[in-house]
PDB file of N, CA, C and O in Angstrom:
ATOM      1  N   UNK A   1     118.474 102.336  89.510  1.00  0.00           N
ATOM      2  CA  UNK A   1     118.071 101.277  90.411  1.00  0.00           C
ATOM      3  C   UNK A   1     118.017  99.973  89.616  1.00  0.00           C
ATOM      4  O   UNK A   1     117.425  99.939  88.537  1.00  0.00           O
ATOM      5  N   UNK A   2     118.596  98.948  90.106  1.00  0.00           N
ATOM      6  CA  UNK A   2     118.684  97.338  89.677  1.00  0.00           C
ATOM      7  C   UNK A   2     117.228  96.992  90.255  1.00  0.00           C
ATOM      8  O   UNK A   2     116.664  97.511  91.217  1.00  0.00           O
ATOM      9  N   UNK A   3     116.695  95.796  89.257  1.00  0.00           N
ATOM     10  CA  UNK A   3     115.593  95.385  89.351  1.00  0.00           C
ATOM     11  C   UNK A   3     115.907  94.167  89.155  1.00  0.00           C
ATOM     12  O   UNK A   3     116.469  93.828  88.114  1.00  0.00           O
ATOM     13  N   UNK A   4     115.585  93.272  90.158  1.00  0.00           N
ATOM     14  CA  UNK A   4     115.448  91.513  89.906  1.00  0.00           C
ATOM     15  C   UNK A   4     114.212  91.277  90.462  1.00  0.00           C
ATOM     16  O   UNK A   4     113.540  91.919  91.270  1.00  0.00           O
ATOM     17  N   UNK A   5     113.981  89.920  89.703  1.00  0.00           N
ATOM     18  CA  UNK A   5     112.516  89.318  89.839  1.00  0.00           C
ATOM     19  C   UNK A   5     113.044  87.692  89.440  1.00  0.00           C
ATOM     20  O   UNK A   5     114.062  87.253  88.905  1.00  0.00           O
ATOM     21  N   UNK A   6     111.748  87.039  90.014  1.00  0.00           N
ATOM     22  CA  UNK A   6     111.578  85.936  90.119  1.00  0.00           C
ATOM     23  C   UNK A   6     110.376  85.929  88.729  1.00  0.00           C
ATOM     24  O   UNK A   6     109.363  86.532  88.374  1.00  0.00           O
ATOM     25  N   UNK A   7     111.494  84.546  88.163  1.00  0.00           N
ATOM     26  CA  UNK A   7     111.134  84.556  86.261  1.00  0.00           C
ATOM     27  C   UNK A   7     109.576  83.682  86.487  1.00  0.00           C
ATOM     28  O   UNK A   7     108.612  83.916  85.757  1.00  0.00           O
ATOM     29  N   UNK A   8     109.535  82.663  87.613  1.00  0.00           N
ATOM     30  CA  UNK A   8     108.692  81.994  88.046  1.00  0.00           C
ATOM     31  C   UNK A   8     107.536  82.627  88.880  1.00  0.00           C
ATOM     32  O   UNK A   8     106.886  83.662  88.738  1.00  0.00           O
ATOM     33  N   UNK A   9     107.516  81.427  89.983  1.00  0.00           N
ATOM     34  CA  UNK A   9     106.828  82.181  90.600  1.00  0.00           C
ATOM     35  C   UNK A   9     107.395  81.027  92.103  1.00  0.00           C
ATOM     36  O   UNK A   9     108.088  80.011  92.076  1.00  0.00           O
ATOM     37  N   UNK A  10     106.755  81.730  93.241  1.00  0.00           N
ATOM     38  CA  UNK A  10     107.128  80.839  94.831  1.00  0.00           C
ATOM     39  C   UNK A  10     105.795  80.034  95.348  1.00  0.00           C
ATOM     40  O   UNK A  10     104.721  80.456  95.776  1.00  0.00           O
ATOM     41  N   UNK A  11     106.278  78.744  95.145  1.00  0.00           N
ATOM     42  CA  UNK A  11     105.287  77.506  95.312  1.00  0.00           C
ATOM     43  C   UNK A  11     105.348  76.812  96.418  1.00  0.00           C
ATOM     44  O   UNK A  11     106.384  76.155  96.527  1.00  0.00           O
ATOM     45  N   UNK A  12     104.367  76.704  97.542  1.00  0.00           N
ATOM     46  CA  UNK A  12     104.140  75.978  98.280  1.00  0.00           C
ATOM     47  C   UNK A  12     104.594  74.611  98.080  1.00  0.00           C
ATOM     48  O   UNK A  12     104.473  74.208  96.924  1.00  0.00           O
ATOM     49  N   UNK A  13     105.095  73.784  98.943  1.00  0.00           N
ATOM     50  CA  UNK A  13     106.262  72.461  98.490  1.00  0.00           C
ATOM     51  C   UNK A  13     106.220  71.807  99.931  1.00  0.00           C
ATOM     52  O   UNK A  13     107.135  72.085 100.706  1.00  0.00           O
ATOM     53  N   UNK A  14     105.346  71.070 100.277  1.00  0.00           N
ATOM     54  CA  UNK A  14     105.321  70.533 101.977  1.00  0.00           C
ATOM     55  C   UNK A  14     104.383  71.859 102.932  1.00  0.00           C
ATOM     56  O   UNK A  14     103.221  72.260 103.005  1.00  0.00           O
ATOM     57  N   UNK A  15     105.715  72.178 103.543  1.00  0.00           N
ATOM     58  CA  UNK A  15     105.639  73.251 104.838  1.00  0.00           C
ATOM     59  C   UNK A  15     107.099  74.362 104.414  1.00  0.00           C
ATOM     60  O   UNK A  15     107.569  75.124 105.259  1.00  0.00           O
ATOM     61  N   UNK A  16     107.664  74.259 102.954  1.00  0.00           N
ATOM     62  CA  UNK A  16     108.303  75.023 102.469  1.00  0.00           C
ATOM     63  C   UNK A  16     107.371  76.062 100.906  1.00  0.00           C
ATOM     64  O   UNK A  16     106.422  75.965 100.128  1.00  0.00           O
ATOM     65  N   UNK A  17     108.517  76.980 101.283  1.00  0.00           N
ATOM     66  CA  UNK A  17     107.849  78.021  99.828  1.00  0.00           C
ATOM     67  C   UNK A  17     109.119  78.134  99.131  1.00  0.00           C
ATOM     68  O   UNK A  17     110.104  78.698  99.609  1.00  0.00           O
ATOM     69  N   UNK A  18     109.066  77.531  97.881  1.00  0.00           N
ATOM     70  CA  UNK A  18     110.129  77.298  96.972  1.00  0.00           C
ATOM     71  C   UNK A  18     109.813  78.066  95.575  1.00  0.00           C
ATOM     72  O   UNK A  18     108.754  78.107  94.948  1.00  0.00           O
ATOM     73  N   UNK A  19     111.121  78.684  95.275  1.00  0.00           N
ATOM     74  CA  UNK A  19     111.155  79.572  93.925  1.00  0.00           C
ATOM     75  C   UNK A  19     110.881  78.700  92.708  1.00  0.00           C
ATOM     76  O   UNK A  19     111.446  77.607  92.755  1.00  0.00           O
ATOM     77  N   UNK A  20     110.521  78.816  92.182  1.00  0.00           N
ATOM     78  CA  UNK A  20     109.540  78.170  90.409  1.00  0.00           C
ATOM     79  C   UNK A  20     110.248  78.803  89.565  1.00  0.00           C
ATOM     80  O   UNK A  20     109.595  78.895  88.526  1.00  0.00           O
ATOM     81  N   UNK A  21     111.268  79.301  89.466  1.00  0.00           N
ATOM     82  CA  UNK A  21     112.296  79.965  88.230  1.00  0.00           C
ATOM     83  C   UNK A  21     113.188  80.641  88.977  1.00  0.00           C
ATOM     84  O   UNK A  21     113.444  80.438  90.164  1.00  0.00           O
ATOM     85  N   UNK A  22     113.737  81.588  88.137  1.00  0.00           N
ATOM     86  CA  UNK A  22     115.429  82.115  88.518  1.00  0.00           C
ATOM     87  C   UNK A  22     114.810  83.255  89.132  1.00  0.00           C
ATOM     88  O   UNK A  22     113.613  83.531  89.059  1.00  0.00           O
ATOM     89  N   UNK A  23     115.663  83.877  89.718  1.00  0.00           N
ATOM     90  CA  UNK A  23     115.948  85.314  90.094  1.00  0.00           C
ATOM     91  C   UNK A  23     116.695  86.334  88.964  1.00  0.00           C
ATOM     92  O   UNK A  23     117.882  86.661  88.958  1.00  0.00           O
ATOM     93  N   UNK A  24     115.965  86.609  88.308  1.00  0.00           N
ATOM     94  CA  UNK A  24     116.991  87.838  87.320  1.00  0.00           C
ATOM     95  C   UNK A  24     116.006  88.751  87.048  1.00  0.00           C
ATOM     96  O   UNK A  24     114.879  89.018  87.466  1.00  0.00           O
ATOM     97  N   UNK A  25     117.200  89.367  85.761  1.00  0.00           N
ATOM     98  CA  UNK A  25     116.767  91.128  85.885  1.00  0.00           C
ATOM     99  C   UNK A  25     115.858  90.454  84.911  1.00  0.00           C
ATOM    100  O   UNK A  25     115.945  89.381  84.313  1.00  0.00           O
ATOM    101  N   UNK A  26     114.868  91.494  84.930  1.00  0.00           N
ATOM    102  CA  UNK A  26     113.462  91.926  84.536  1.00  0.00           C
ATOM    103  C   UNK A  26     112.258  90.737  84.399  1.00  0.00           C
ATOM    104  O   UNK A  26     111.257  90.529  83.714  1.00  0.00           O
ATOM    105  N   UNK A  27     113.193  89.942  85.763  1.00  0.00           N
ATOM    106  CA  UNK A  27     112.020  88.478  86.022  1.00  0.00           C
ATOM    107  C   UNK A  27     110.528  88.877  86.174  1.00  0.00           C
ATOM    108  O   UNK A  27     109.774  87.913  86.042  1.00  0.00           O
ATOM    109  N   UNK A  28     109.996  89.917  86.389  1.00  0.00           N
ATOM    110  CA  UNK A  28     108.722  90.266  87.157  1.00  0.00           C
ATOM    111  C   UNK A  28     108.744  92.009  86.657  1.00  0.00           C
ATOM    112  O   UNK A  28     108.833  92.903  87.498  1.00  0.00           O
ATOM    113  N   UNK A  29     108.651  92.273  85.214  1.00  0.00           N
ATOM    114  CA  UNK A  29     108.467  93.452  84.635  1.00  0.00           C
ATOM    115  C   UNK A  29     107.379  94.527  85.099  1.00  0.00           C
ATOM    116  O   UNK A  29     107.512  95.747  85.001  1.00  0.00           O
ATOM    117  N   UNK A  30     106.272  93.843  85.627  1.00  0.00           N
ATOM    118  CA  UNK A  30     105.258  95.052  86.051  1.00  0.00           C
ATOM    119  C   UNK A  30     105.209  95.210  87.576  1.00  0.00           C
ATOM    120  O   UNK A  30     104.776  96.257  88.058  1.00  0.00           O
ATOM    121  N   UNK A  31     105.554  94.402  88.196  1.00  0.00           N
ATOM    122  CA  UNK A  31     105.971  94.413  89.634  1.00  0.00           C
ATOM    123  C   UNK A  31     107.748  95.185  90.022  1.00  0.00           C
ATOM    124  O   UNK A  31     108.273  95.430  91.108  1.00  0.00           O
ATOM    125  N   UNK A  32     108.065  95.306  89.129  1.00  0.00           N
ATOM    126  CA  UNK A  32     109.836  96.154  89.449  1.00  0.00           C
ATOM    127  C   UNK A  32     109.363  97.361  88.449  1.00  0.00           C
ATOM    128  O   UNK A  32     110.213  98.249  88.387  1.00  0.00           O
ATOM    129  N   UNK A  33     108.280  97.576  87.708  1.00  0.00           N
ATOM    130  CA  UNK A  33     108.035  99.176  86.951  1.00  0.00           C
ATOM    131  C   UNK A  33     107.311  99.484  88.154  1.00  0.00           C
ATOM    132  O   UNK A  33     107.391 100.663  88.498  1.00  0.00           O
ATOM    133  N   UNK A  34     106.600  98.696  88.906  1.00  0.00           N
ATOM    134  CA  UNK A  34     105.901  99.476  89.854  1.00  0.00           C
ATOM    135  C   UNK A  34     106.711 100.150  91.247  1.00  0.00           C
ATOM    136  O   UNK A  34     106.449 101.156  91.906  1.00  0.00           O
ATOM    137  N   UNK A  35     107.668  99.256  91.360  1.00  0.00           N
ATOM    138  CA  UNK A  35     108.330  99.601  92.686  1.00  0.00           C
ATOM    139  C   UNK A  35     109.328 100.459  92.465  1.00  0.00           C
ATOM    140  O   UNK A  35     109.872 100.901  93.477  1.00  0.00           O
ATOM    141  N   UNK A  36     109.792 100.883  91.247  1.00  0.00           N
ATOM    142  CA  UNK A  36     110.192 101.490  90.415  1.00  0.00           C
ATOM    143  C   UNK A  36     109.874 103.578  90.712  1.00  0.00           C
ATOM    144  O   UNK A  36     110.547 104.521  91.129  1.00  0.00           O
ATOM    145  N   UNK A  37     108.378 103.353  90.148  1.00  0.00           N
ATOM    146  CA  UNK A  37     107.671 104.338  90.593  1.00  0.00           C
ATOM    147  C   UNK A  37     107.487 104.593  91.938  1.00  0.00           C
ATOM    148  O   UNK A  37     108.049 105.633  92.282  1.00  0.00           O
ATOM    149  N   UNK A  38     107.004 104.119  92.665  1.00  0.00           N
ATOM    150  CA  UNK A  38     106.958 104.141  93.941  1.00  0.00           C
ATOM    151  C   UNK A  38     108.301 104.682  94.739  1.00  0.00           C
ATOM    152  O   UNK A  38     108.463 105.487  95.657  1.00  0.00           O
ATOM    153  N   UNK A  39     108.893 104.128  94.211  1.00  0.00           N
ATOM    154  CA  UNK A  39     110.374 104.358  95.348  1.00  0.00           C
ATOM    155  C   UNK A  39     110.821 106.178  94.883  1.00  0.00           C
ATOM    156  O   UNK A  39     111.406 107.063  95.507  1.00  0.00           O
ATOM    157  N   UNK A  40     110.272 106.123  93.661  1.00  0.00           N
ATOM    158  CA  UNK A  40     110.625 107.820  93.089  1.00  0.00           C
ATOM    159  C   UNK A  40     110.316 108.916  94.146  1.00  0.00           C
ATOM    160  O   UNK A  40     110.848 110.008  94.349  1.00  0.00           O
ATOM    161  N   UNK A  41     109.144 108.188  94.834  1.00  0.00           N
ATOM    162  CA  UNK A  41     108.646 108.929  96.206  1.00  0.00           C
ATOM    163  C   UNK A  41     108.517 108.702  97.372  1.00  0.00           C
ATOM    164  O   UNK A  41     108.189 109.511  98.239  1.00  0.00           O
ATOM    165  N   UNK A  42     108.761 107.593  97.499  1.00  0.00           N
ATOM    166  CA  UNK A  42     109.083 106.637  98.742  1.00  0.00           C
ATOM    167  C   UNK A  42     110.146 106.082  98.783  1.00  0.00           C
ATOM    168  O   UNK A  42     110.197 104.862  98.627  1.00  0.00           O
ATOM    169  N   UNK A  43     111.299 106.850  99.010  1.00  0.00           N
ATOM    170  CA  UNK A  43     112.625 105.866  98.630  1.00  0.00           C
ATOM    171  C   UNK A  43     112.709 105.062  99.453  1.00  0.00           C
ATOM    172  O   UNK A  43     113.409 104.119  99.082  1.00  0.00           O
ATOM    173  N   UNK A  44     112.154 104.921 100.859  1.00  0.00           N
ATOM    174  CA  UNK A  44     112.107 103.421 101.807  1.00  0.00           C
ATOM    175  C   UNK A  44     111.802 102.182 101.253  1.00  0.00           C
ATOM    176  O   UNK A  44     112.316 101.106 101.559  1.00  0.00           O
ATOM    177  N   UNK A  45     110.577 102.477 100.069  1.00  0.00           N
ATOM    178  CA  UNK A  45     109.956 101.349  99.429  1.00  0.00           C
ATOM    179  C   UNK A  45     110.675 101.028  98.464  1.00  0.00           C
ATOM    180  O   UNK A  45     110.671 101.706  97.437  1.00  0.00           O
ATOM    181  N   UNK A  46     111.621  99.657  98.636  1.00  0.00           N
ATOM    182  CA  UNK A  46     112.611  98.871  98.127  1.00  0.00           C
ATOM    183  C   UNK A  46     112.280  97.667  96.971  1.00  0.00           C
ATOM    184  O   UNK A  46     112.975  97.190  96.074  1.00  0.00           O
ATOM    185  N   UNK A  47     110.986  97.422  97.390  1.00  0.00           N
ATOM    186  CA  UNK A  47     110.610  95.965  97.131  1.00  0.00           C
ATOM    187  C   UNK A  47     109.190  96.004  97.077  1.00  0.00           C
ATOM    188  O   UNK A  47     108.670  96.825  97.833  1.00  0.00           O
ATOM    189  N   UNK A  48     108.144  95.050  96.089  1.00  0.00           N
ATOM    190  CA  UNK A  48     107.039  94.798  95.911  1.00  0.00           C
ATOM    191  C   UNK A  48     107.008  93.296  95.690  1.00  0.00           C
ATOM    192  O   UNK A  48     108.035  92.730  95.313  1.00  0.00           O
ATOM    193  N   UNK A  49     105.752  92.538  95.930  1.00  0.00           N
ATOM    194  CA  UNK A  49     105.325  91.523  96.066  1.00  0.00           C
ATOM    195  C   UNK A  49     103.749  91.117  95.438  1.00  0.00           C
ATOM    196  O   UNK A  49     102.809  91.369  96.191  1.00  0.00           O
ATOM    197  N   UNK A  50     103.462  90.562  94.225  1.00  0.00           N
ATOM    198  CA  UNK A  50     102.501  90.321  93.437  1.00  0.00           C
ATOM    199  C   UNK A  50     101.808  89.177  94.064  1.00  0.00           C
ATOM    200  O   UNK A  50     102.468  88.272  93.553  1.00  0.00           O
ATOM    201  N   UNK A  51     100.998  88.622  94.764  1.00  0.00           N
ATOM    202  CA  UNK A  51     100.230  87.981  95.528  1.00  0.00           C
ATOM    203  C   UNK A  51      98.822  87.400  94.865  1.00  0.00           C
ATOM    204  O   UNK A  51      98.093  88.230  94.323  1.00  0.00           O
ATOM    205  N   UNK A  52      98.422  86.044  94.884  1.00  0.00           N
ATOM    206  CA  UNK A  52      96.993  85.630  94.299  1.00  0.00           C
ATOM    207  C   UNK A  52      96.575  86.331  95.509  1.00  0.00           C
ATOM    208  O   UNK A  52      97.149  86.213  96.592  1.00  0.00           O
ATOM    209  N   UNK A  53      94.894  87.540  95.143  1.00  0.00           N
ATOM    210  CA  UNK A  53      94.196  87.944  95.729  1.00  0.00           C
ATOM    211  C   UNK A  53      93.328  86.584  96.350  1.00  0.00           C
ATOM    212  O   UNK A  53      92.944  85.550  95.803  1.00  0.00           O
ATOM    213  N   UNK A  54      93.191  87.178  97.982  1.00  0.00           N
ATOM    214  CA  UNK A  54      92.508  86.173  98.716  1.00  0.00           C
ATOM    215  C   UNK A  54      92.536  86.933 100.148  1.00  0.00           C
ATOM    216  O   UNK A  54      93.493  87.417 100.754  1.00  0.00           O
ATOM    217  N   UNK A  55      90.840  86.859 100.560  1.00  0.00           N
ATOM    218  CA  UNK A  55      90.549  87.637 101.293  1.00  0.00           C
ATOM    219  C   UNK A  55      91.312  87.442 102.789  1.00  0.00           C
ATOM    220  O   UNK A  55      91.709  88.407 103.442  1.00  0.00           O
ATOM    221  N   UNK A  56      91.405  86.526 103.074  1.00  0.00           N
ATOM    222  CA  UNK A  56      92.313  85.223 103.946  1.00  0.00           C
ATOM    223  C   UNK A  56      93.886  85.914 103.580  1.00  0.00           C
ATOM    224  O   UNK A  56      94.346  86.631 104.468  1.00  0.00           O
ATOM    225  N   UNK A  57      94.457  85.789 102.720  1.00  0.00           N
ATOM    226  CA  UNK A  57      95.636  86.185 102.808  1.00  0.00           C
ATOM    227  C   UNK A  57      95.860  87.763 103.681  1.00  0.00           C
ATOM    228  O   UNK A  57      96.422  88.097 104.724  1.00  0.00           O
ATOM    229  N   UNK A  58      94.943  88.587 102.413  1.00  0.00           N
ATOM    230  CA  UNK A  58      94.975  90.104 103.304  1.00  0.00           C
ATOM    231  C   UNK A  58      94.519  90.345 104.438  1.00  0.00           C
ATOM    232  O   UNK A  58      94.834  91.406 104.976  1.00  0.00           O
ATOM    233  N   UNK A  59      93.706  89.474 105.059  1.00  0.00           N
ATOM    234  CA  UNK A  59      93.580  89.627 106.514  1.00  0.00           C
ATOM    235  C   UNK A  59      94.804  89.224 106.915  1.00  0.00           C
ATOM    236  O   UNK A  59      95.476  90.251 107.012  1.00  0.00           O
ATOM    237  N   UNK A  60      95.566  88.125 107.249  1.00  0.00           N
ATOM    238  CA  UNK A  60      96.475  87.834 107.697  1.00  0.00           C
ATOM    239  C   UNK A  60      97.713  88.301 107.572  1.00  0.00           C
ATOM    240  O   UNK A  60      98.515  88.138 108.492  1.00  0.00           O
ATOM    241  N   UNK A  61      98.200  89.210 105.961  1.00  0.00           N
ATOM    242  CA  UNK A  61      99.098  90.178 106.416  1.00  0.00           C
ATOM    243  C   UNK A  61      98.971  91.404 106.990  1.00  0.00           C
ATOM    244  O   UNK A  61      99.983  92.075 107.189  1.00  0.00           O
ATOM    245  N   UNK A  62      97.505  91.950 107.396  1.00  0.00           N
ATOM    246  CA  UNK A  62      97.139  93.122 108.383  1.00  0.00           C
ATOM    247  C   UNK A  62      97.282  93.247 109.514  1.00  0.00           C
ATOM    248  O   UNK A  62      97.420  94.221 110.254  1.00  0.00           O
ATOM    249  N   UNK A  63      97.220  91.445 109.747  1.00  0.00           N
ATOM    250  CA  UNK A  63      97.019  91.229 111.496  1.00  0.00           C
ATOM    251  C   UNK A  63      98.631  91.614 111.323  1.00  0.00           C
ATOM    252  O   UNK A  63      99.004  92.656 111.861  1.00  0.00           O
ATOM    253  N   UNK A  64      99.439  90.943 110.711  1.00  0.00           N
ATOM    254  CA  UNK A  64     100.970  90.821 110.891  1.00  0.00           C
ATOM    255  C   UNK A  64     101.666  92.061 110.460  1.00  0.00           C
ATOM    256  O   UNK A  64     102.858  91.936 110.180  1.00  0.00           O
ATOM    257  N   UNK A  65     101.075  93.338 110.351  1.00  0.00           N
ATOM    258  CA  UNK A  65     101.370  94.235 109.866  1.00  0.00           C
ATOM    259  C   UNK A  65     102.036  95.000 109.002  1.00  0.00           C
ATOM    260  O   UNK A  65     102.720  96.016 109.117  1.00  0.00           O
ATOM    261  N   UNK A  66     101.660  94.224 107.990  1.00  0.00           N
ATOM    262  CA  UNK A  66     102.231  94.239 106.788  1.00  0.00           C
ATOM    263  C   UNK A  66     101.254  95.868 105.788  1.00  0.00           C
ATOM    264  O   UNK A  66     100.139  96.331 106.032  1.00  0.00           O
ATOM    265  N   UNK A  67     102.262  96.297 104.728  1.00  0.00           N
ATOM    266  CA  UNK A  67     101.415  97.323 104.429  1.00  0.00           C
ATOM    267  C   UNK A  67     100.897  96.553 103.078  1.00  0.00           C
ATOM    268  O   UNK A  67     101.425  95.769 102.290  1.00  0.00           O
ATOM    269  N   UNK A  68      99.648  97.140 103.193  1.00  0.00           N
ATOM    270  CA  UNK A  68      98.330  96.272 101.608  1.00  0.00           C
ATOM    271  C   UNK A  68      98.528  97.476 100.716  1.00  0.00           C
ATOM    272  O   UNK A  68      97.836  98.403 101.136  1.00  0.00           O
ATOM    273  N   UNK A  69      99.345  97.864  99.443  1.00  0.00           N
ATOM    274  CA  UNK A  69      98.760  98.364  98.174  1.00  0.00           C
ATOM    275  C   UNK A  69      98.136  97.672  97.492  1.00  0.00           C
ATOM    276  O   UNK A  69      98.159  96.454  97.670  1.00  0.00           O
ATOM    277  N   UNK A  70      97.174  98.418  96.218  1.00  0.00           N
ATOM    278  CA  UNK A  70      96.942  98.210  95.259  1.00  0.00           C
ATOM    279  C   UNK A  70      96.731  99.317  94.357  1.00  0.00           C
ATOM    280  O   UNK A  70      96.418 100.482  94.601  1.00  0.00           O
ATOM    281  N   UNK A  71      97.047  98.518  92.882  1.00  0.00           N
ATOM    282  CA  UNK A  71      96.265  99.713  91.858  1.00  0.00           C
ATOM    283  C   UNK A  71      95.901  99.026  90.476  1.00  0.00           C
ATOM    284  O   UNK A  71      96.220  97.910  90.067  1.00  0.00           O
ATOM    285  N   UNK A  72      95.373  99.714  90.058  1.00  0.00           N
ATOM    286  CA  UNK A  72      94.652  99.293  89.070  1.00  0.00           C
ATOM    287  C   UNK A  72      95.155  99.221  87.414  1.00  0.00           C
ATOM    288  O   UNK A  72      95.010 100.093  86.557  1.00  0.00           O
ATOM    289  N   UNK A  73      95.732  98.001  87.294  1.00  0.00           N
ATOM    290  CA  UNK A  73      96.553  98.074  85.758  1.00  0.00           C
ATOM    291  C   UNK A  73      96.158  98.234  84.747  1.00  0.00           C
ATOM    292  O   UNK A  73      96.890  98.319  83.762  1.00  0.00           O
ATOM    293  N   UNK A  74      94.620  98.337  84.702  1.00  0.00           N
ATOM    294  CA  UNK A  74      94.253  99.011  83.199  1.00  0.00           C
ATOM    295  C   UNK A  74      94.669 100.712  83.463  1.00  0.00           C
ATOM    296  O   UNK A  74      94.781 101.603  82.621  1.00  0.00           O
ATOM    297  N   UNK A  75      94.771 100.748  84.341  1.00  0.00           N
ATOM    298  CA  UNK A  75      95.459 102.632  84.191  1.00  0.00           C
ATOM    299  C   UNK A  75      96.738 102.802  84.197  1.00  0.00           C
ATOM    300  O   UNK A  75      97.167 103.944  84.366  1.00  0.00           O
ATOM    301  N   UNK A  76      97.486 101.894  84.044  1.00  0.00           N
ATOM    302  CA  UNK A  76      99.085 101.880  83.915  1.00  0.00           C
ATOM    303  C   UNK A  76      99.558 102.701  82.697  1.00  0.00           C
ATOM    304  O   UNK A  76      98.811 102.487  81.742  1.00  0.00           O
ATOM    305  N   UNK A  77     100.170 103.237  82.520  1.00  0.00           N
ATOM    306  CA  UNK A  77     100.646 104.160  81.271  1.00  0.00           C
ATOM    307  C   UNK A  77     101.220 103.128  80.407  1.00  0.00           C
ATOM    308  O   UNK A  77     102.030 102.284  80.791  1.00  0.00           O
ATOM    309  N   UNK A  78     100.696 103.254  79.066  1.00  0.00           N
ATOM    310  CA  UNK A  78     101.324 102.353  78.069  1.00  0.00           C
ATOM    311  C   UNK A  78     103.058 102.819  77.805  1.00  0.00           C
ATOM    312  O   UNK A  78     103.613 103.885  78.072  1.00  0.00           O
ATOM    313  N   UNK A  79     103.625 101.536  77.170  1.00  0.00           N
ATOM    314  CA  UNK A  79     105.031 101.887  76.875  1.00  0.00           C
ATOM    315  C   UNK A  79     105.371 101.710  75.970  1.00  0.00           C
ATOM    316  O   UNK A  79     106.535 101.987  75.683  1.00  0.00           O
TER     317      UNK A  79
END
């Protein structure tokens, strides 16, 4: 599986959300190891999205039905 990530990050810009660096491989290393894993068992799950926590945000992708993971990266397996 190919892994691209955004080297930046996506910045609010007006009433636009604009990319803050490139799109390439291993732009976003712990967010593509994670989706990585995941897809090993969920092969639907294509894609992950690293988000500033905000209680406001996760309400609003629930209403919009979006699915909420999390986990906890001090338990990530070292490499």
């Amino acid at each position: 599986m190919d892994v691209l990530g955004i080297s930046g990050r996506l910045v609010k810009s007006g009433k636009e959300v604009v990319t803050a660096g490139e799109i390439v491989y291993g732009g976003s290393q712990h967010v593509g190891t994670a989706v990585i894993q995941v897809n090993k068992k969920f092969s639907e799950i294509r894609s992950g999205l690293n988000i500033k926590y905000d209680p406001k945000i996760i309400s609003k992708a629930k209403k919009s039905r979006y699915t909420i993971l999390s986990y906890d990266r001090t338990k990530e397996p070292k490499n």
